[in-house]
C-alpha positions as CSV (number, residue, x, y, z in Angstrom):
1,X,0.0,0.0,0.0
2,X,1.1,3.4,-0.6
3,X,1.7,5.8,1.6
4,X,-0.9,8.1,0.0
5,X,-3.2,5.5,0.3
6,X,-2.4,4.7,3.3
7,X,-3.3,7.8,4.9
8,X,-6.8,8.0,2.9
9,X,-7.5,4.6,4.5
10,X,-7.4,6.9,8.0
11,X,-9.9,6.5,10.8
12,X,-12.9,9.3,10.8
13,X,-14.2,9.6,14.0
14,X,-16.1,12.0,16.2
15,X,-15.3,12.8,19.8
16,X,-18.3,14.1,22.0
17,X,-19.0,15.7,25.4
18,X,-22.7,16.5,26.0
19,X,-24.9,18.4,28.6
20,X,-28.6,19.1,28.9
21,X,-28.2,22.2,27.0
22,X,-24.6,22.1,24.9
23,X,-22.9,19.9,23.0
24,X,-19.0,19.9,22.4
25,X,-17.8,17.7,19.3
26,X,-14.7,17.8,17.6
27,X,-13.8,15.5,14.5
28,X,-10.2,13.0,14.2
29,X,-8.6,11.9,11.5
30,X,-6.5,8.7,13.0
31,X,-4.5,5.9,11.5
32,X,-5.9,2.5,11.3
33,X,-6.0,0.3,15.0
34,X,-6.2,3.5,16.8
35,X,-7.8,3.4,20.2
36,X,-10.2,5.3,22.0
37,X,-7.6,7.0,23.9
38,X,-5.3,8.1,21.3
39,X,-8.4,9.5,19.6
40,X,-9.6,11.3,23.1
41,X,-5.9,12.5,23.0
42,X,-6.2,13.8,19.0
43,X,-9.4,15.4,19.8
44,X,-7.6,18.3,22.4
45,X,-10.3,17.3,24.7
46,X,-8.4,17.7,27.7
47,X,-7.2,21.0,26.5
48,X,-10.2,22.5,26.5
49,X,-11.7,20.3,29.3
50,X,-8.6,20.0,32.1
51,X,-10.7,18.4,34.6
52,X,-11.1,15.2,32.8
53,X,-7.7,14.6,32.9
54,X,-6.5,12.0,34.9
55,X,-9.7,10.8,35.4
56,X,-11.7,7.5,35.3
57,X,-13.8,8.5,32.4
58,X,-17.2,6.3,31.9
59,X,-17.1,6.1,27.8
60,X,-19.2,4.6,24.8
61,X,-19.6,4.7,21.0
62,X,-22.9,5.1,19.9
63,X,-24.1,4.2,23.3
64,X,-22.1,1.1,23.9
65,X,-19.9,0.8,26.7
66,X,-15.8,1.0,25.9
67,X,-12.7,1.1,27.6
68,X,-10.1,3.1,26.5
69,X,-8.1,0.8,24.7
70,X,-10.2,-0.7,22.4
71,X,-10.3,-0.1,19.4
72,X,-11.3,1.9,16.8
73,X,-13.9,1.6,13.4
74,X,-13.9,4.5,10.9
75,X,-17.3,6.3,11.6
76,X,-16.9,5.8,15.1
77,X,-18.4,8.4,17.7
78,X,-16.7,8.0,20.9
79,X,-19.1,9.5,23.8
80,X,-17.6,10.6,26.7
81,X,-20.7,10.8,29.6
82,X,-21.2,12.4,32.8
83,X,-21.3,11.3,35.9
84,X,-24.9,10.3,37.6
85,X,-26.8,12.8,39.7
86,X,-28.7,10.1,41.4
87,X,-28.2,6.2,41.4
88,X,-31.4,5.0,39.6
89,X,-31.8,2.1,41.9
90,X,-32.3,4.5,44.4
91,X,-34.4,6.9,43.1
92,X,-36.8,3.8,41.8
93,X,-36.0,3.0,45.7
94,X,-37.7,6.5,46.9
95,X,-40.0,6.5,44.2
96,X,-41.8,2.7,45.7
97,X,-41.2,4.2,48.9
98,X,-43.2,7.3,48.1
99,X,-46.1,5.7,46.8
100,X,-46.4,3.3,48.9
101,X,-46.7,6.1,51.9
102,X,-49.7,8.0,49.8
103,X,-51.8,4.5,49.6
104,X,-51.3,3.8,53.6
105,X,-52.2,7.5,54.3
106,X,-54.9,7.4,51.4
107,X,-56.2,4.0,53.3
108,X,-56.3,5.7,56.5
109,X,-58.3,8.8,55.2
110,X,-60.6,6.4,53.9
111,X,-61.2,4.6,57.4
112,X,-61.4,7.3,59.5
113,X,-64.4,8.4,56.9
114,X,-66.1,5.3,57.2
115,X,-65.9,5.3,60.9
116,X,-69.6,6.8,61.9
């Protein structure tokens, strides 16, 4: 293969960070058997994000969890998510719990009512 070729056979994948109301996205040109980390690194995301770095970062493509070394498929989009405000099992956890108080006080209203 040529080297010309060889470099239009190159990886074309897109790096995104995303909040509720913003999304920061930045497109990487990277040779073939690149990882998710090299590509993170290509991207200048922890240039203009210095927090992240150093940090355990929870990432996907196209919603699929990844690790950082895996590798990469031209077309990829590696997602790069936030942390969790809540733990879902525990706000399902308070949710039941919630509920379940209304129907014992609902049940109570409803005796005390009947009660002549």
């Amino acid at each position: 293969m040529s080297v010309s070729a060889w470099v239009q056979a190159g990886l074309h994948v897109e790096v995104i960070r995303a909040w509720p109301d913003r999304i920061w996205r930045q497109n990487v040109k990277l040779n073939p058997g690149a990882t998710v980390q090299q590509a993170l690194q290509a991207s200048g995301v922890f240039q203009v994000f210095p927090e992240l770095a150093g940090q355990a970062l929870a990432l996907g493509i196209f919603g699929r969890p990844v690790q950082a070394d895996e590798t990469l498929s031209d077309g990829d989009r590696i997602e790069l998510y936030r942390p969790l405000r809540f733990d879902p099992k525990e706000s399902r956890r308070r949710r039941a719990a919630h509920r379940l108080a209304q129907r014992q006080a609902a049940t109570v209203r409803n005796v005390k009512r009947a009660r002549p």
